[in-house]
N, C-alpha and C positions, 0 to 999 in steps of 0.2 A: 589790588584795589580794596580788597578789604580789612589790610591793614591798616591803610592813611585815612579811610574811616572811622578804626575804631580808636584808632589815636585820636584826630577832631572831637570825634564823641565824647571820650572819658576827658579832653581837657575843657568842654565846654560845660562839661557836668562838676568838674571843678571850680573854674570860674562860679557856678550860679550856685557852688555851697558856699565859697567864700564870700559872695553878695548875700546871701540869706544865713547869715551863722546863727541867727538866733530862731531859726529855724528848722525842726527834724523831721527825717519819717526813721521808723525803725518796725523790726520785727519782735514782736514780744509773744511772748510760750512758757506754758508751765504745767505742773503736776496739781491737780487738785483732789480732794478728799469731802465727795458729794455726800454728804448727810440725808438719808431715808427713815421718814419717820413713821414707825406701825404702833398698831397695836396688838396685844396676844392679852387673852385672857387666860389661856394655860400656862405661863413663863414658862414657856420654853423656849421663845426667839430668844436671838440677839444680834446686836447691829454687829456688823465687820465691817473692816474697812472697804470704802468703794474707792480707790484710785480712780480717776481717769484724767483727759489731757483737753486743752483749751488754748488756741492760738492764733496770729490773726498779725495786724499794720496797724502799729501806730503814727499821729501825726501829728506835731505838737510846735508851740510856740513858747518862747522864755521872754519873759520880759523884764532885763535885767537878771540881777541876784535878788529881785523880790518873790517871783512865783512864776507858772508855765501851765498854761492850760493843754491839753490835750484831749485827741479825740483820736476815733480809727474803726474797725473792721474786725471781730473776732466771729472763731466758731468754737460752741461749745454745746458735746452732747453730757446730758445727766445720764445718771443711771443710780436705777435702784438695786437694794438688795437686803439679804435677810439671812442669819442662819439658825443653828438649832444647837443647842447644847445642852447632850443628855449625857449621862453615861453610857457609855461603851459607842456612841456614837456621834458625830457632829457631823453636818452639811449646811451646804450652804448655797443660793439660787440667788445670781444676778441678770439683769438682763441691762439694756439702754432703752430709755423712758423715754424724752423730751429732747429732741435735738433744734439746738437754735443758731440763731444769726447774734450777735451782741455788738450794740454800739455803746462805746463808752463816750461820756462828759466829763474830766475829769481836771481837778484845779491842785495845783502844789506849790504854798509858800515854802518858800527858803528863808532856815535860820544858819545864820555863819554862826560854825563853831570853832577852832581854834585857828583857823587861818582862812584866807580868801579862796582857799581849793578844798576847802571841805566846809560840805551844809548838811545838816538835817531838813527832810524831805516829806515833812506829813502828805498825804493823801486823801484827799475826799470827791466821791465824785457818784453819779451814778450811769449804772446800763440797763439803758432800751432793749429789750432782749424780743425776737421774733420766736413765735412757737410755729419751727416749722413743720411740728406735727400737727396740727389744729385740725387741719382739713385729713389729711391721712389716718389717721387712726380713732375709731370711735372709744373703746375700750378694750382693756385686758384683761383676760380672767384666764387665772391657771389654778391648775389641778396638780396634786403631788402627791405620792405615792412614796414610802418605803416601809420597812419591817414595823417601824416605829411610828410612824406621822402623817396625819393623813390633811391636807391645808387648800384651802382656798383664798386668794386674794383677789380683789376687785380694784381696778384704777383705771381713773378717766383722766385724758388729757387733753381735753377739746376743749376743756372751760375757758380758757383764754387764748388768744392767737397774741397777744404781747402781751408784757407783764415789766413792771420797774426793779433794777435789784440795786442798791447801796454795796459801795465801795471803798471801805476805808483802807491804807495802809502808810506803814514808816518806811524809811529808807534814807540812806546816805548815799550822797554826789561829789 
């Protein structure tokens, strides 16, 4: 019984790709590189890289070979961090800051480039982003200790429960 089902199923799920072609949903994921910005009056910080990951549904429409709006469902946490370079010693303290919800708005004309299966893909668009720390966390204060460094940093992340962010990018189809 549950094979003549999942046959029915995957061919009716074909039928309604091939009625909606100009229509997608897809999963999109990627590496990102959060930007933390301080200040040190001593120069002894400095930034390091912050890795982290951000992923989510997208769902989009093509209209023609002119452009495709799309929209979807991402999750993405920041994170901040900091290190120290001195001689005979470096460190470094990261933690996760602001974890959010992101809706993206996003539009992409197509330009053909050398034939009807290849276009250039500009990007513009932006994301609705939910802080869904707002309510959970009032502030962080840490304290640190070693041979060398003695620091305190303050941050608050309640100041807004949404915030807009701009999304530009290129790409080839």
């Amino acid at each position: 019984m549950k094979k003549p089902s999942f046959l029915i199923f995957c061919i009716s799920i074909s039928w309604v790709l091939n009625a909606q072609q100009q229509t997608y949903i897809g999963i999109e994921s990627g590496v990102t590189n959060d930007q933390f910005e301080f200040f040190d009056d001593g120069d002894l910080m400095v930034s390091i890289p912050i890795n982290n990951f951000r992923g989510g549904v997208i769902l989009g429409h093509s209209f023609g070979d002119l452009f495709s709006l799309e929209t979807g469902f991402f999750l993405k946490n920041y994170t901040e961090g900091f290190g120290f370079e001195m001689p005979m010693f470096r460190g470094t303290s990261t933690s996760s800051s602001i974890r959010t919800w992101q809706i993206p708005f996003r539009i992409k004309p197509r330009v053909k480039l050398f034939s009807d299966n290849l276009f250039f893909t500009p990007t513009i668009g932006f994301h609705y982003c939910i802080n869904r720390d707002h309510l959970l966390r009032n502030e962080r204060n840490s304290l640190g200790h070693s041979n060398f460094i003695n620091y305190q940093y303050d941050a608050d992340y309640t100041r807004s429960p949404t915030f807009l962010l701009l999304e530009t990018g290129l790409g080839l189809r």
